[in-house]
KENUZA-299979 format. One line per field, with one value per residue (C-alpha): residue in one letter; x, y, z; chain; residue number from 1. Coordinates in Angstrom, 2 decimals, padded with zeros to 5 digits. Example, Ala and Ser with C-alpha at 12.3 -4.5 7.8 and 13.67 -1.06 7.14 Angstrom:
BEGIN
type [a, s]
u [012.30, 013.67]
v [-004.50, -001.06]
w [007.80, 007.14]
mol [A, A]
seq [1, 2]
END
This chain:
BEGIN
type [x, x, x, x, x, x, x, x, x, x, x, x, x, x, x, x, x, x, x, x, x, x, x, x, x, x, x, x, x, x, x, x, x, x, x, x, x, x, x, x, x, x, x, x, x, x, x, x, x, x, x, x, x, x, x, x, x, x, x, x, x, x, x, x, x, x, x, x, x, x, x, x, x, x, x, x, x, x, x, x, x, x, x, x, x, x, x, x, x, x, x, x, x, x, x, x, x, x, x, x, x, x, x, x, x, x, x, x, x, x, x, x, x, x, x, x, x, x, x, x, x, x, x, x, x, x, x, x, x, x, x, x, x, x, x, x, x, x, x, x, x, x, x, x, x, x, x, x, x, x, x, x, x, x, x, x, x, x, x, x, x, x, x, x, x, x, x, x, x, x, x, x, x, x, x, x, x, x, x, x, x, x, x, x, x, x, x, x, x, x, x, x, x, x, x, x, x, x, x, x, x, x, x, x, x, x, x, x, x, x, x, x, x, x, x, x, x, x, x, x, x, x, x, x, x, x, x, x, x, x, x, x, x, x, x, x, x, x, x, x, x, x, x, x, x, x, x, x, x, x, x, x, x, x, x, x, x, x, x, x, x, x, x, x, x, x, x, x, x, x, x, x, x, x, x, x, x, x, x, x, x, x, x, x, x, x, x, x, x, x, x, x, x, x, x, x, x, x, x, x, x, x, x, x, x, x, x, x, x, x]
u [028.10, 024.72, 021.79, 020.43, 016.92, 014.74, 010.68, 009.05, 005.67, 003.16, 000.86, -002.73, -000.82, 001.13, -001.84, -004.91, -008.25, -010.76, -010.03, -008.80, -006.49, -004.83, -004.27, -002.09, -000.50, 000.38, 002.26, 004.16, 004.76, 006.38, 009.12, 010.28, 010.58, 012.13, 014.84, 015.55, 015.98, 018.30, 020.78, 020.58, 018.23, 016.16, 012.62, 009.69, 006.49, 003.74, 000.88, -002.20, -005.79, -007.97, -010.00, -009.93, -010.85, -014.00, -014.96, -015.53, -016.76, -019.30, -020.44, -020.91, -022.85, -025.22, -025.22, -026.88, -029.12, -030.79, -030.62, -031.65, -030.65, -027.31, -025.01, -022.65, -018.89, -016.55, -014.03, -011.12, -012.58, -013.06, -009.09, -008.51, -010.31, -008.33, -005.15, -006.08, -007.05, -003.99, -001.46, -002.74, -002.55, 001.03, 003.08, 001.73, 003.06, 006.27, 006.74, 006.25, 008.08, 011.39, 010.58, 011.29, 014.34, 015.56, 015.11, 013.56, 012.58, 009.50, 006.90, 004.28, 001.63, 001.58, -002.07, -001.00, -002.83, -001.16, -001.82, -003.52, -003.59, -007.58, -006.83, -005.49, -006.90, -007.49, -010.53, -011.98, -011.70, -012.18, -010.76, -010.84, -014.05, -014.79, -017.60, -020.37, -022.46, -025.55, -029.06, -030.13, -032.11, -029.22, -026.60, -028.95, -029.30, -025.25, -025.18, -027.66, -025.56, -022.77, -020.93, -019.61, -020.87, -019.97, -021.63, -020.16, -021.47, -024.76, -025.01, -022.92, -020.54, -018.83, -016.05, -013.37, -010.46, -007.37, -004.65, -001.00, 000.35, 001.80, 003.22, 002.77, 001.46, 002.81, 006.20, 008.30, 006.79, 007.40, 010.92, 011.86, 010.15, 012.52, 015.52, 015.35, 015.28, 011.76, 010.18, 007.46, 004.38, 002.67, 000.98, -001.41, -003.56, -002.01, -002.72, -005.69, -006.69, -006.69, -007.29, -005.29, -007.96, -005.96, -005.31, -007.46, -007.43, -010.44, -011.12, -011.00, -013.50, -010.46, -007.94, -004.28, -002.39, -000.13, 002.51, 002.90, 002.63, 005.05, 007.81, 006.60, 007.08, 010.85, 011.69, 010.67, 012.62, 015.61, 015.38, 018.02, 016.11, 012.24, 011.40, 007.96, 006.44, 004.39, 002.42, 004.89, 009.04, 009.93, 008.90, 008.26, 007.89, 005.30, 004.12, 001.26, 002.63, 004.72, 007.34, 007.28, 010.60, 011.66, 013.93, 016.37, 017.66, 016.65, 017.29, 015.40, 015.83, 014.91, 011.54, 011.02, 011.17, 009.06, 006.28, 006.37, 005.58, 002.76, 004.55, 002.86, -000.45, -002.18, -003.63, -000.81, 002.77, 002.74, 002.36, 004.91, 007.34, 006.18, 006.69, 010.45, 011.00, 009.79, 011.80, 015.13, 015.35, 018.78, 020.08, 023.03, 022.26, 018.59, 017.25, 014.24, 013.65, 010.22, 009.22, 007.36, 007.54, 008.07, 005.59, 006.81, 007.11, 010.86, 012.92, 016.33, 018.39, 020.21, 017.17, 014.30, 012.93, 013.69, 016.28, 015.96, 018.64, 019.51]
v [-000.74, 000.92, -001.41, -000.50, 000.59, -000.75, -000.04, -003.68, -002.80, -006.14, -005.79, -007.68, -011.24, -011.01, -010.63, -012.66, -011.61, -013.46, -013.92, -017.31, -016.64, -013.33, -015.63, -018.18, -015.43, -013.57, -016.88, -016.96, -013.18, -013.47, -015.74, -013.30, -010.21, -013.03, -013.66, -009.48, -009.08, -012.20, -010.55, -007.62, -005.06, -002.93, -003.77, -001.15, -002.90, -001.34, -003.18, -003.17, -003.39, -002.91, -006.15, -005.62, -001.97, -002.93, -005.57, -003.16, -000.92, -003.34, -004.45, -001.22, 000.21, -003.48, -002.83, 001.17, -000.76, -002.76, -000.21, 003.27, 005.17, 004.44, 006.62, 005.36, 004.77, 007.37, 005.53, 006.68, 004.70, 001.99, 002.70, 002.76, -001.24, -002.35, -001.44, -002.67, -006.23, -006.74, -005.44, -007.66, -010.66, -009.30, -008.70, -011.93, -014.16, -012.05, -012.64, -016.07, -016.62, -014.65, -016.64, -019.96, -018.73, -017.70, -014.12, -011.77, -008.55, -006.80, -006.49, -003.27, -001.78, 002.13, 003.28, 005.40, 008.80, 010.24, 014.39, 014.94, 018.49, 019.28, 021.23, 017.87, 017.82, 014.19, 015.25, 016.81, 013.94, 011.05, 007.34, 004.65, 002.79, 000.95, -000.91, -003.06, -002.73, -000.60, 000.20, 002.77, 003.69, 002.94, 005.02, 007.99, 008.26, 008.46, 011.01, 013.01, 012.79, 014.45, 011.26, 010.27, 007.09, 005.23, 002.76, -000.77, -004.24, -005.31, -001.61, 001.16, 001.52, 004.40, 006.15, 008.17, 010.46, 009.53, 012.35, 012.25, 011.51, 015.33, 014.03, 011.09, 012.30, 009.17, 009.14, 010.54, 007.39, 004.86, 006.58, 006.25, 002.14, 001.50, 003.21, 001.08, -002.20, -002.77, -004.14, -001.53, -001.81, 001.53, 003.24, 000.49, 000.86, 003.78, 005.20, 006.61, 010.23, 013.51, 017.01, 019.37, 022.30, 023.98, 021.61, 019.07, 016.39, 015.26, 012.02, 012.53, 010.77, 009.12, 006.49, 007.01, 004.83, 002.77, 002.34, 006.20, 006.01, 003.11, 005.62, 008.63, 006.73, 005.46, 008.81, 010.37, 007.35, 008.12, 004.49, 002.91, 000.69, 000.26, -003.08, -003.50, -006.85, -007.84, -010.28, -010.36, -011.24, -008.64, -004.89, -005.71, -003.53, -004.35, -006.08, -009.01, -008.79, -010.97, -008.74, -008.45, -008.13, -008.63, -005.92, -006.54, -002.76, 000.58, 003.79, 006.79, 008.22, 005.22, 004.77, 008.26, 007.08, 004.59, 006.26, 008.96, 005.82, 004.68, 001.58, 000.94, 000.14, 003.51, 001.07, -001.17, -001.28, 002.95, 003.97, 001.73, 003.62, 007.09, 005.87, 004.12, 007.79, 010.00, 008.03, 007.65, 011.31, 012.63, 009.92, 007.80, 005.48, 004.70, 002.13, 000.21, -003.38, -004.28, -008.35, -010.84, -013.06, -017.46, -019.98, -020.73, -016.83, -016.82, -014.56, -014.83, -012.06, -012.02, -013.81, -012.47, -008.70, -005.08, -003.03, 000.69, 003.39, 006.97]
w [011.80, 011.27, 009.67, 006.09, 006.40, 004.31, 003.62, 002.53, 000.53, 000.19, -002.44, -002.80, -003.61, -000.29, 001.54, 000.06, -000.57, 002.10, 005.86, 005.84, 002.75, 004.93, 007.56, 005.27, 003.13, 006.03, 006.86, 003.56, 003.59, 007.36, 005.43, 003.55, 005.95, 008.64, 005.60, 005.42, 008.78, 009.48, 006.75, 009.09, 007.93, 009.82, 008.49, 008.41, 006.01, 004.64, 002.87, 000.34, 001.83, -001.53, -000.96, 002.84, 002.95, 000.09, 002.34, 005.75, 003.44, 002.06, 005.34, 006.72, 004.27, 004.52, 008.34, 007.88, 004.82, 007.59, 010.68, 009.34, 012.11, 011.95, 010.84, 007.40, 008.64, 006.44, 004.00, 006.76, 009.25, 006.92, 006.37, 010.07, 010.71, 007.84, 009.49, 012.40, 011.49, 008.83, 010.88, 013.81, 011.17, 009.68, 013.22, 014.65, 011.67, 011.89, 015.23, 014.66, 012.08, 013.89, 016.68, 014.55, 013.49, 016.92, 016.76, 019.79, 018.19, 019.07, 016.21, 016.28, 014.25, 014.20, 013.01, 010.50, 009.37, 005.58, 005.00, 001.94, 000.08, -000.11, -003.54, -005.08, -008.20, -007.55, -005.23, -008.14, -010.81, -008.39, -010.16, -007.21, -007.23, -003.91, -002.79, -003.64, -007.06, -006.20, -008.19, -009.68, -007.10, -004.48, -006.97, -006.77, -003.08, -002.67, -005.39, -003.17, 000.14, -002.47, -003.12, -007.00, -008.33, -012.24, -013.78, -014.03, -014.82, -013.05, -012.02, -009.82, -007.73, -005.60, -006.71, -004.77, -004.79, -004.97, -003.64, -003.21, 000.23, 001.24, 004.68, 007.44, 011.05, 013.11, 011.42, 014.33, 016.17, 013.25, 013.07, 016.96, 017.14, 013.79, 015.27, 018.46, 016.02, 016.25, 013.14, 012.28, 010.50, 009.11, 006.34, 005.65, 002.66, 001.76, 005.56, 006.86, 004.25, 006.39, 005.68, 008.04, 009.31, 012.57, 015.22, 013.63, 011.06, 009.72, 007.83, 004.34, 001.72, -001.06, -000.41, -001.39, -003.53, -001.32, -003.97, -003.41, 000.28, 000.36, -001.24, 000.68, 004.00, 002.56, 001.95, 005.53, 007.17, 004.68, 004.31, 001.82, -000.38, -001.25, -001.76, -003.67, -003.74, -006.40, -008.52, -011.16, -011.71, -013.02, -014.58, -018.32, -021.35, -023.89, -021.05, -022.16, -025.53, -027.99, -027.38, -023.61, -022.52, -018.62, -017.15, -014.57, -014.15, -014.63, -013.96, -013.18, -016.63, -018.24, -015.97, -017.46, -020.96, -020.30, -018.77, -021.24, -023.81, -021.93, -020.89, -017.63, -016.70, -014.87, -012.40, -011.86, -012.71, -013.25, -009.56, -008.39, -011.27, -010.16, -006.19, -007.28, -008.85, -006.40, -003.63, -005.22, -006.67, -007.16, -004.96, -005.63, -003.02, -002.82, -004.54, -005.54, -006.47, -008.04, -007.74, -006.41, -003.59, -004.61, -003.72, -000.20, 000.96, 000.42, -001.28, -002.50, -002.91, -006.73, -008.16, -010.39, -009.69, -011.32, -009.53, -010.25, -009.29, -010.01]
mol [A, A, A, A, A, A, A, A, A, A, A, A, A, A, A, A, A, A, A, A, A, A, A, A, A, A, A, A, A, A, A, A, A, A, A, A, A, A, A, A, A, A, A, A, A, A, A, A, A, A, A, A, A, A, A, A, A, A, A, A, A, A, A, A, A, A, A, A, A, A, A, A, A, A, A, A, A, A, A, A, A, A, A, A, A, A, A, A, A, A, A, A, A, A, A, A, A, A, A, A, A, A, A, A, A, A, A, A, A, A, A, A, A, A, A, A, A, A, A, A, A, A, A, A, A, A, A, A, A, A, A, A, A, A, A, A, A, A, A, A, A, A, A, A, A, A, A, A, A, A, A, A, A, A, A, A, A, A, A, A, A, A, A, A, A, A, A, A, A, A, A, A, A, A, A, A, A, A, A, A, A, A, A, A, A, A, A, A, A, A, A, A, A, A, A, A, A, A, A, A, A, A, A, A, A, A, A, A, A, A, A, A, A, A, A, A, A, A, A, A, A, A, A, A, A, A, A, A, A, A, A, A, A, A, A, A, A, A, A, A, A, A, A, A, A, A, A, A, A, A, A, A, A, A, A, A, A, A, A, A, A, A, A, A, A, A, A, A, A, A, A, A, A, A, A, A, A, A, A, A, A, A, A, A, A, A, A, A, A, A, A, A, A, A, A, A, A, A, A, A, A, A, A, A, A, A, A, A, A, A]
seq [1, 2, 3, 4, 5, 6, 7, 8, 9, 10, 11, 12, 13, 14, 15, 16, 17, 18, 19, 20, 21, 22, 23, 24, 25, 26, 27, 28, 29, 30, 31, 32, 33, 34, 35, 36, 37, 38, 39, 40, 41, 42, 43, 44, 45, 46, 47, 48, 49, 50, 51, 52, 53, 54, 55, 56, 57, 58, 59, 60, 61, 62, 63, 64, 65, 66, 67, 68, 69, 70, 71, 72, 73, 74, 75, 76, 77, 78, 79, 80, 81, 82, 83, 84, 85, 86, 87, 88, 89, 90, 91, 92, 93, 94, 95, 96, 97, 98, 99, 100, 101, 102, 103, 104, 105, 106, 107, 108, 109, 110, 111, 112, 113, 114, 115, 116, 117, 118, 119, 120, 121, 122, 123, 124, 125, 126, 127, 128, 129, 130, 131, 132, 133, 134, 135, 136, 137, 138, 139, 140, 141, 142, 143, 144, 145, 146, 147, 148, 149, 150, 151, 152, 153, 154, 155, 156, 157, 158, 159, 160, 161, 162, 163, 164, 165, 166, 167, 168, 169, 170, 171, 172, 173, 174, 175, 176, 177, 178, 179, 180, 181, 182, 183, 184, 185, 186, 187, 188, 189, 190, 191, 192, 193, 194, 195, 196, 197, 198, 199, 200, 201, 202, 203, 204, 205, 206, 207, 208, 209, 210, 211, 212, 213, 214, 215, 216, 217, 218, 219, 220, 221, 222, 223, 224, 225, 226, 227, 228, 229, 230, 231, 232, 233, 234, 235, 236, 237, 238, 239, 240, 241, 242, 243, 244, 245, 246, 247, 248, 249, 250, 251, 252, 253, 254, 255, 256, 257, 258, 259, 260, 261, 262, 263, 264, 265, 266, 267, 268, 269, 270, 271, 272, 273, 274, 275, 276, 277, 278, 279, 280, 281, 282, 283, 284, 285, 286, 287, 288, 289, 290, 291, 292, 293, 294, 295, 296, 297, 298, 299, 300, 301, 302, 303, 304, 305, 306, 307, 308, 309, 310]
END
């Protein structure tokens, strides 16, 4: 009988902020993707980086403070060491973790580059603001070198694009490791931006909301469910109000209703709606289920979370 595919997205909560709380989350996380693949499932996991990716980013930009000469390391590249030190955290604690429970499977993280359309009109209203807070004097010297910068508290901070993931170089490779029961992880952090020019790609200055990437990656793999971990229960509406209410189902049309209302938060609960929508489509199979992971790492299947179909 063939396995049910399923694409595992870890948010910020699943993954912790510093080092030393990545190392324990991971731990906690590993629980839960153990517990999917015991009930048979053949597991491909994406993840968040937004602290991790700010933090190289930081650093880098401190490093070419002190040493001049240097030249400043491009967001992708930023993109590309945060993949590289989560999923090295992530497939260790799986493997770990499988290991306890007496399962041999071979756990792999495929450095993942996403296509993104240069005309996106994201490129030309950039939103995501990365980085650490800057001067005045510090804000105009990126504004010179043709980056976008916004005022915040205590001063400025970079801002960049955000474009829709268009298609997924590696995912042949993430296909082929998945199909020969390999657990697979890819598309970190949204995956690594690239402009197509020829035979090229070249790194591109945005990062792509990994919600999106999460459902753009589920679709490629045909994948059966999308399974988008959280830091709440449940998808609410009136959500932080008296008259928050919890939903346990929904279906496309309804999502669509909602986000016509304004029901979810642009920066939080909406691009996980849009990626549930884009993913499922006119399917009568897919599905997505929206929660959060308990204390211990576990999940269990039945309890708390939003299930969204066609």
């Amino acid at each position: 009988m063939k396995k049910k595919k399923i694409v595992i997205a870890l948010g910020h909560e699943a993954l912790g902020t510093t080092l030393p709380e990545q190392k324990e989350a991971t731990k906690r996380t590993a629980k839960a993707v153990a517990d999917f693949i015991r009930d048979d499932y053949q597991v491909v996991i994406t993840h968040s980086n937004g602290p991790q990716v700010g933090m190289i980013h930081t650093a880098m930009n401190e490093f070419c403070r002190l040493y001049p000469e240097y030249t400043a390391t491009p967001m992708s590249v930023c993109s590309a060491m945060s993949q590289g030190y989560i999923g090295y955290d992530l497939q260790n604690a799986i493997r770990a973790e499988l290991l306890n429970k007496g399962i041999y499977k071979t756990v792999s993280t495929v450095l993942t580059q996403v296509v993104v359309d240069p005309y996106d009109e994201a490129f030309y209203k950039p939103s995501k603001v990365i980085g650490r807070v800057m001067t005045e004097e510090e804000a105009e010297a990126e504004e010179k070198k043709g980056n976008h910068v916004t005022a915040v508290e205590g001063g400025f901070r970079r801002i960049v694009a955000a474009p829709k993931p268009m298609d997924i170089v590696e995912i042949d490779a993430i296909r082929a490791l998945s199909d020969a029961d390999q657990v697979v992880v890819a598309c970190g952090g949204g995956g690594i931006p690239v402009l197509a020019q020829d035979n090229n790609l070249k790194g591109a200055s945005a990062v792509i909301e990994k919600d999106l990437a999460a459902g753009k990656l589920a679709e490629l793999l045909d994948a059966d469910m999308l399974v988008i971990l959280t830091s709440v229960d449940n998808v609410c509406l009136n959500y932080g109000t008296e008259n928050e209410k919890p939903l346990s189902t929904m279906t496309v049309a309804e999502a669509k209703q909602y986000m016509e209302e304004g029901q979810f938060g642009e920066d939080d609960m909406l691009p996980k709606i849009q990626a549930a929508i884009d993913f499922i489509g006119d399917s009568a199979i897919r599905s997505v289920l929206i929660t959060k992971l308990n204390k211990d790492g576990t999940y269990v299947s039945g309890g708390p979370g939003t299930m969204i179909t066609k």
